[in-house]
C-alpha positions as CSV (number, residue, x, y, z in Angstrom):
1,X,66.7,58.2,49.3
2,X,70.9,58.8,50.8
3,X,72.1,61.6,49.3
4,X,74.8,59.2,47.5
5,X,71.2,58.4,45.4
6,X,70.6,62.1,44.7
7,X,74.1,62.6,43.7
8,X,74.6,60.0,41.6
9,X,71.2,60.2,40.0
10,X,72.2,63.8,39.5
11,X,75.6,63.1,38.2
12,X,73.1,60.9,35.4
13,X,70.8,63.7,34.5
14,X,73.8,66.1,34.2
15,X,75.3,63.9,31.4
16,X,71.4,63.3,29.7
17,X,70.7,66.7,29.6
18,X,74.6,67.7,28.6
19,X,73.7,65.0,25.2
20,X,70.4,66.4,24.9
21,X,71.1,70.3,24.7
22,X,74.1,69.2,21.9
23,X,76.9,70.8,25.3
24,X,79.0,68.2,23.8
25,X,81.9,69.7,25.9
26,X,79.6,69.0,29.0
27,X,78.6,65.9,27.7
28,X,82.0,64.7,27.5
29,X,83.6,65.8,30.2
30,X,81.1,63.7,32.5
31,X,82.8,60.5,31.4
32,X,86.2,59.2,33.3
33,X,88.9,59.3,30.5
34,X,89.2,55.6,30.9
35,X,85.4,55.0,30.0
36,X,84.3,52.4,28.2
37,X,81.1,52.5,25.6
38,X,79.2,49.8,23.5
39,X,77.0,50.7,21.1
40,X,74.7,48.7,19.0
41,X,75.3,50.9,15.9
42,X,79.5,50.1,16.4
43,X,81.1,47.1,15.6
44,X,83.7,47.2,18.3
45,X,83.6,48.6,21.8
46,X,85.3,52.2,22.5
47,X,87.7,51.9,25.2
48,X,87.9,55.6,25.9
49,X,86.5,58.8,26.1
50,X,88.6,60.2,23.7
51,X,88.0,57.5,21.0
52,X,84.3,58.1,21.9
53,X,85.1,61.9,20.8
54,X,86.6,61.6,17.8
55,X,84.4,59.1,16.2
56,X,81.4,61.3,17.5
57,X,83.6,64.5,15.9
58,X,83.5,62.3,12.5
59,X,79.5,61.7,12.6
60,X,79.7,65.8,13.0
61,X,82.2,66.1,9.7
62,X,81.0,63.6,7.6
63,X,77.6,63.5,8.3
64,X,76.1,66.8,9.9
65,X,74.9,65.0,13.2
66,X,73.7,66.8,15.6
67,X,71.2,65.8,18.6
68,X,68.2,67.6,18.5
69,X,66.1,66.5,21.8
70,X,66.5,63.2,24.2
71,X,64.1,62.0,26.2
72,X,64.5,59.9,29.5
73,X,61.5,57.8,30.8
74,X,61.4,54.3,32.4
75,X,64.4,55.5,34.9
76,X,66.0,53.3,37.8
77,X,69.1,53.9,40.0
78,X,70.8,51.1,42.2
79,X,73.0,52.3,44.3
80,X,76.2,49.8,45.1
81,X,78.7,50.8,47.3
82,X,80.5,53.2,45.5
83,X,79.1,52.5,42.1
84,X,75.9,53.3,40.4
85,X,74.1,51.5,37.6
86,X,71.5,53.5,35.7
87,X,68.7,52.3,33.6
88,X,66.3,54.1,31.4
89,X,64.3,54.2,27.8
90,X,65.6,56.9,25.1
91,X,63.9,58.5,22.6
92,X,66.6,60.8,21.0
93,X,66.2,63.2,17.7
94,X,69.0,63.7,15.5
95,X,69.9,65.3,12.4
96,X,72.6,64.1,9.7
97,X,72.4,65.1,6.4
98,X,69.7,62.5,5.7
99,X,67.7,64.5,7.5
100,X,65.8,64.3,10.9
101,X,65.3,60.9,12.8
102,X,64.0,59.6,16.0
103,X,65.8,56.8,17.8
104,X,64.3,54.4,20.5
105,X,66.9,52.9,22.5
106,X,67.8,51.8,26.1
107,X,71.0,52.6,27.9
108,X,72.6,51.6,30.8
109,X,75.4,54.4,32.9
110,X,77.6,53.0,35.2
111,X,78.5,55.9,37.1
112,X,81.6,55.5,40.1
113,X,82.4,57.9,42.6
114,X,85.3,59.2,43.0
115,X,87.1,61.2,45.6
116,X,83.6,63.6,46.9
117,X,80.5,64.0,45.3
118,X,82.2,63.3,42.1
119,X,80.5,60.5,39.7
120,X,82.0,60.3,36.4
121,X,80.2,57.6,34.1
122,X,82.8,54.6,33.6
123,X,80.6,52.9,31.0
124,X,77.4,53.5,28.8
125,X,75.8,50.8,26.9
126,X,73.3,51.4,24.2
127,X,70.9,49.2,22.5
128,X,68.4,49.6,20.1
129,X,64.0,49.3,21.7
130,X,62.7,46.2,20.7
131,X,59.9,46.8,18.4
């Protein structure tokens, strides 16, 4: 593997584990501002990080979420130039005041390097585990 693999791939685990330990700063902060995010349980795409953020700061309000655990199995990085696409199989725990509940999703990252080591995610897709 190049070290671009590593360092991308370990940009990607950076930004899992930031979601799964609830470091929402962390979490947050691994995304370009610019990023964009589609999620199946949204009804438009977010075309920034900070309208990412404060619709994830209303689930937190309205709703008590929190993310309790995330795991990461069924992983795959390709490496393209200066861009990275990661692939993997969720299972994520969250609370909300309707209490606890497990989510099986896949998600795509599309990480791009910047100037260095730097690779901020420039888009996450999410989709609900087919049955």
């Amino acid at each position: 593997m190049s070290n671009d693999h590593d360092t991308a791939l370990a940009a990607a685990d950076a930004l899992i584990a930031a979601f799964a330990e609830g470091r929402t700063d962390d979490y947050f902060a691994a995304f370009a501002p610019d990023a964009t995010f589609v999620f199946h349980t949204t009804g438009r795409r977010l075309d920034s990080t900070e309208e990412y953020r404060a619709l994830w700061r209303k689930w937190s309000e309205e709703d008590a979420f929190r993310v309790l655990s995330c795991d990461s199995a069924d992983r795959r990085l390709q490496l393209l130039g200066d861009t990275a696409v990661f692939t993997h199989s969720v299972t994520t725990r969250v609370s909300t005041t309707a209490g606890e509940e497990v989510l099986h999703e896949r998600e795509t990252i599309v990480l791009h390097r910047t100037d260095g080591d730097d690779w901020p995610a420039v888009h996450e897709h999410l989709s609900a585990a087919p049955e």
